[in-house]
Backbone as JSON, one array per atom type, in Angstrom:
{
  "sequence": "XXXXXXXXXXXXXXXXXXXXXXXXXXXXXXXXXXXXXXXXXXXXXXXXXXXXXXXXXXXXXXXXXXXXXXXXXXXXXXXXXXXXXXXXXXXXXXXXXXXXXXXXXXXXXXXXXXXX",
  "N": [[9.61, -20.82, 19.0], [7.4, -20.48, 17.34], [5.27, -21.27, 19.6], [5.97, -19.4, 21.3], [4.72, -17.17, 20.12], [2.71, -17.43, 19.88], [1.39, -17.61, 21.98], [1.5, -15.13, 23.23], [0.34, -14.1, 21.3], [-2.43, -14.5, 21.97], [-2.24, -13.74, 24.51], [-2.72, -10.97, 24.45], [-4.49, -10.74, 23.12], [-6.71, -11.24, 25.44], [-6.22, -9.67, 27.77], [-4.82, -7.59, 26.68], [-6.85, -5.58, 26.24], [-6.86, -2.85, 28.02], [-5.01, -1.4, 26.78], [-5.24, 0.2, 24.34], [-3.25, 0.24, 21.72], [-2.0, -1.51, 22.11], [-3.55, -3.5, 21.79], [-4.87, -3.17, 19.43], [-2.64, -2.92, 17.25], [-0.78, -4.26, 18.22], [-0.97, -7.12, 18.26], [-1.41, -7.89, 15.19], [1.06, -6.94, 14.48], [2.8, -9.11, 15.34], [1.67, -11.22, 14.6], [2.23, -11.48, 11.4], [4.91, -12.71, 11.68], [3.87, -15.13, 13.15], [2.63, -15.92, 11.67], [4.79, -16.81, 9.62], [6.49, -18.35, 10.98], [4.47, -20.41, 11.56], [4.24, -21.54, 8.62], [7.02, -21.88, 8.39], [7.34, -24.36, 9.68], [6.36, -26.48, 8.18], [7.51, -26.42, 5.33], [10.42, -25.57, 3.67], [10.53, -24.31, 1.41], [11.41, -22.02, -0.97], [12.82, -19.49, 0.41], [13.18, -16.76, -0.08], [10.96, -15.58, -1.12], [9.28, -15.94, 1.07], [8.63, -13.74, 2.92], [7.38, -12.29, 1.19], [5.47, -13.81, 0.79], [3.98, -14.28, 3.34], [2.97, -11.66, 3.69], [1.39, -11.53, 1.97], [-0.28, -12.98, 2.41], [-1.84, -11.3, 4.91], [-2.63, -9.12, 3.47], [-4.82, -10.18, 2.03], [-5.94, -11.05, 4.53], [-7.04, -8.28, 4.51], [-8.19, -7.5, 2.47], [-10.72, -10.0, 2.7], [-12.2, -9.05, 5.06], [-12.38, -5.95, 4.28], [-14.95, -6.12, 2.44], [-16.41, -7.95, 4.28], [-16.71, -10.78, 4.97], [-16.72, -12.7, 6.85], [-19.13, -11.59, 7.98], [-20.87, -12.2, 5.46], [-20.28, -15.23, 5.29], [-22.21, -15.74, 7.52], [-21.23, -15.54, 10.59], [-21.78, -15.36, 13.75], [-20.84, -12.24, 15.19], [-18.04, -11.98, 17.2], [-17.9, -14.55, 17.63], [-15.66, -17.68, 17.15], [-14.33, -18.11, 14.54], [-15.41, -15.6, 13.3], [-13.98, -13.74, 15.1], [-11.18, -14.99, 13.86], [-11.37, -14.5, 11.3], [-11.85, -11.47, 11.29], [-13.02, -8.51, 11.28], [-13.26, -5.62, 10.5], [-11.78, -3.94, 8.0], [-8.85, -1.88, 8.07], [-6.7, 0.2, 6.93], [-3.92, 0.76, 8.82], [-3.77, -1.42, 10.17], [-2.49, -2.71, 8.44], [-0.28, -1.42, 8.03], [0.77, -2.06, 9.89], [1.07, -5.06, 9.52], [3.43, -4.75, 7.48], [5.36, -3.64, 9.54], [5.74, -5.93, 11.01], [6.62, -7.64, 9.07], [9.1, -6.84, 9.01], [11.45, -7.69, 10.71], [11.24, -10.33, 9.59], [12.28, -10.09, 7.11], [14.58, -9.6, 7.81], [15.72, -11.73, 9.07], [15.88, -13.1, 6.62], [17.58, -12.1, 5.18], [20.11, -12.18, 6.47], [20.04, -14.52, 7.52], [20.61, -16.16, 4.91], [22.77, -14.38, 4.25], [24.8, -15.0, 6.15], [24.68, -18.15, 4.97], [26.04, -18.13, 2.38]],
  "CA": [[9.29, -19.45, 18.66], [6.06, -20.61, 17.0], [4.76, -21.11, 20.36], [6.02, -18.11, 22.12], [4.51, -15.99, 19.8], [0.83, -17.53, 19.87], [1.1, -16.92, 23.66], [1.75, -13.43, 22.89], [-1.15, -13.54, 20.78], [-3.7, -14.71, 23.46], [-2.24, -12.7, 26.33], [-2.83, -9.7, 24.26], [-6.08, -10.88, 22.92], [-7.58, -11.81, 26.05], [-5.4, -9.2, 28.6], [-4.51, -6.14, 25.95], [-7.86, -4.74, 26.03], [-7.17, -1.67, 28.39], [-3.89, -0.94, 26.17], [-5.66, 0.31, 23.04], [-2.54, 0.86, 20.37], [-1.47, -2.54, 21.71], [-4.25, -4.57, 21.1], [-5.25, -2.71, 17.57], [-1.87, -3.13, 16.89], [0.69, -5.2, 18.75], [-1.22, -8.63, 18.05], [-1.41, -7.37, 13.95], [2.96, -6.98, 14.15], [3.29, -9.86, 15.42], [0.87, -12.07, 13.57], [3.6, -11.9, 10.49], [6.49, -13.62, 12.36], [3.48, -16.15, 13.68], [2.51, -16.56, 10.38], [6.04, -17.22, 9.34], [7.16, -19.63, 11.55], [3.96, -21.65, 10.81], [4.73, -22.17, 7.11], [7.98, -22.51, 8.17], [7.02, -25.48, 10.17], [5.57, -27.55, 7.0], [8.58, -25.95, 4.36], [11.96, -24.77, 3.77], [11.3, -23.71, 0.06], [11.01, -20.26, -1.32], [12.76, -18.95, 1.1], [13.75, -15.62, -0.07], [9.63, -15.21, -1.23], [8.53, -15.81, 2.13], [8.14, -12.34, 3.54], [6.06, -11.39, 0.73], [4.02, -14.65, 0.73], [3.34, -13.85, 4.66], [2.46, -10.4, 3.86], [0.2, -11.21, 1.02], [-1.78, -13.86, 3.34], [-2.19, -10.55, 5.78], [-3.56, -8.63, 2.84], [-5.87, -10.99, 1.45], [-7.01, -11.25, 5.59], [-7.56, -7.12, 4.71], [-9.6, -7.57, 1.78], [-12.06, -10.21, 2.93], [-12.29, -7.68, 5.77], [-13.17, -5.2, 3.53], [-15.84, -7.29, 1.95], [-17.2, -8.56, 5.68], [-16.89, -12.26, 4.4], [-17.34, -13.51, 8.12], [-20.5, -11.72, 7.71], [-21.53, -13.23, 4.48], [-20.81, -16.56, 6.0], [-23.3, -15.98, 8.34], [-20.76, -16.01, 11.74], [-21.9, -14.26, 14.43], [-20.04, -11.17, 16.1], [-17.62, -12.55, 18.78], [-17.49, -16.36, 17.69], [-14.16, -17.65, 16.55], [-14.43, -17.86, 13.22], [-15.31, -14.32, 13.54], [-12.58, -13.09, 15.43], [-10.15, -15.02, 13.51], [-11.24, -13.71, 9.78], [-11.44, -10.18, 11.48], [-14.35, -7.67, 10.86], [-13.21, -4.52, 10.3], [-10.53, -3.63, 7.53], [-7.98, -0.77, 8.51], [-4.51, 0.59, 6.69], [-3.22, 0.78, 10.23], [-3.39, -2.78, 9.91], [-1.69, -2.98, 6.59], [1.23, -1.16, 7.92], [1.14, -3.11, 11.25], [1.8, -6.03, 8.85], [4.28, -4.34, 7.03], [6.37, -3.57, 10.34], [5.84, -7.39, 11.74], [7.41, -8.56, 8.19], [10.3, -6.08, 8.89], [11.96, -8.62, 11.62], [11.26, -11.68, 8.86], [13.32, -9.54, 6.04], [15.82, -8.93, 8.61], [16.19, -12.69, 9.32], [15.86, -13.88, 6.08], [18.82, -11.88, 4.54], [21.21, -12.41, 7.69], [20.16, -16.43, 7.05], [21.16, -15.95, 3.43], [24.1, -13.68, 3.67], [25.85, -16.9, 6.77], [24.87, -19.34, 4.34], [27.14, -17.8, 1.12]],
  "C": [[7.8, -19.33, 18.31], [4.89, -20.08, 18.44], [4.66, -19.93, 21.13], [5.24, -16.57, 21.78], [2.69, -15.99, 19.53], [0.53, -17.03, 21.22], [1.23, -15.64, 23.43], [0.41, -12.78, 22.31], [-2.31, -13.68, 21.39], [-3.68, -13.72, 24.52], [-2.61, -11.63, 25.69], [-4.08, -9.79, 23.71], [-7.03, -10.49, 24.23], [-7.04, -9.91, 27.71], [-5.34, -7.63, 28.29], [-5.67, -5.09, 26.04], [-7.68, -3.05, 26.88], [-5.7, -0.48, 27.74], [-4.4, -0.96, 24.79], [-4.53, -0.01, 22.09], [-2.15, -0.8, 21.07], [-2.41, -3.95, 21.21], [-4.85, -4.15, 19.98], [-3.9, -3.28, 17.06], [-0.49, -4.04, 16.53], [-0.02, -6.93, 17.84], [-0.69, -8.37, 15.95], [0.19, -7.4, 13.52], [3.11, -8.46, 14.17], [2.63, -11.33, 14.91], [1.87, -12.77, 12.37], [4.76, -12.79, 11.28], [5.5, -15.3, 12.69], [3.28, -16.96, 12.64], [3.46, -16.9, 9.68], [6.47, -18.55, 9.8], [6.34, -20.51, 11.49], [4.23, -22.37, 9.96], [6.07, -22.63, 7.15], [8.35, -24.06, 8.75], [6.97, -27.04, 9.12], [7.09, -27.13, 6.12], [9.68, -25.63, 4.62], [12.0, -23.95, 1.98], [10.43, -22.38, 0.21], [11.32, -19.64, 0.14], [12.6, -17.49, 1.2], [12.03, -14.88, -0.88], [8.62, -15.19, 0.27], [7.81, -14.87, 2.68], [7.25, -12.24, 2.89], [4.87, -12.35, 0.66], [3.2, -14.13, 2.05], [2.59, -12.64, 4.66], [1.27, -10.42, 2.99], [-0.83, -11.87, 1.92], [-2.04, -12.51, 4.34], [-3.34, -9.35, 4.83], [-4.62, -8.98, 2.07], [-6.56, -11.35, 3.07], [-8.31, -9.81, 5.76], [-9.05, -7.44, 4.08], [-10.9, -8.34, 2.49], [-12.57, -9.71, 4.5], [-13.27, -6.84, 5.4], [-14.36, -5.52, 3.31], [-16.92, -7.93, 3.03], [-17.72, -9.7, 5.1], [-16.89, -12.94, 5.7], [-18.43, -13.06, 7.78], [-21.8, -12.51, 7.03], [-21.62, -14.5, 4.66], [-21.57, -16.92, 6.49], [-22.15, -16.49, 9.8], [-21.13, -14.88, 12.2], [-20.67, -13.77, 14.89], [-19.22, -12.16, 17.16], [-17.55, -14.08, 18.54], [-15.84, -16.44, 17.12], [-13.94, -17.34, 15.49], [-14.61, -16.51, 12.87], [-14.01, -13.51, 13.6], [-11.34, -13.27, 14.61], [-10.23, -14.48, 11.7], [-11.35, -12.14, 9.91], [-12.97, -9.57, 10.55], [-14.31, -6.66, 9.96], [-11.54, -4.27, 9.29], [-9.8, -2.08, 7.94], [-6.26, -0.77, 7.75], [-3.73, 0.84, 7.49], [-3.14, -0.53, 10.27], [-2.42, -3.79, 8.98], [-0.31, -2.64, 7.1], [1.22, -1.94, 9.2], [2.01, -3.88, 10.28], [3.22, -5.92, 8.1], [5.71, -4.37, 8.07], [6.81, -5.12, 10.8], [6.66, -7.46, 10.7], [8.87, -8.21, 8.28], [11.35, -7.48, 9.75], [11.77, -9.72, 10.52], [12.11, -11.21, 7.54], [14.64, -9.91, 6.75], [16.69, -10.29, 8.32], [16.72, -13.69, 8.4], [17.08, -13.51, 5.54], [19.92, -12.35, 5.3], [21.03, -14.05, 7.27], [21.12, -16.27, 5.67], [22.33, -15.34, 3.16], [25.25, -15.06, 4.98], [25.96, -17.63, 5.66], [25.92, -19.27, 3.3], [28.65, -17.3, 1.72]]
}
């Protein structure tokens, strides 16, 4: 899944560009689930904190956003490091994240309500 969903994130990186709402947006949903199944890679604890840990690492990507802490690093425009700490903060982004985590709620209760 991990994998399927980084490919997702490239093709729409590299591909999405003439589909505005999906490359502002789509990569931003699905980021949460990518970022999920990372941590879930390394862990199994806290499960039932997960969602909101995933969601807080998306709003702590807003803030130093806000802030233009690639800038302050000193990374240029367009390098990786760039791209991947993100330039520009947006609350269209915030609720992106919000919707991506929706599918990791979903999964985590349905896990949790099998297991009991």
């Amino acid at each position: 899944m991990l994998l399927a969903l980084f490919v997702c994130e490239v093709l729409i990186a590299v591909y999405g560009g003439g589909i505005v709402w999906l490359r502002s947006y789509g990569g931003d949903v699905l980021v949460m689930p990518l970022i999920y199944c990372l941590i879930r890679l390394f862990t199994d604890r806290l499960p039932r904190a997960m969602p909101a840990l995933v969601f807080g690492i998306g709003l702590i990507a807003e803030i130093t956003q806000y802030f233009h802490l690639s800038d302050l690093l000193g990374f240029p425009r367009g390098s990786l490091m760039s791209i991947l700490l993100g330039t520009s903060a947006s609350w269209w982004d915030v609720l992106s994240y919000a919707i991506g985590i929706l599918p990791i709620c979903l999964f985590t209760f349905l896990k949790r309500r099998r297991s009991s």
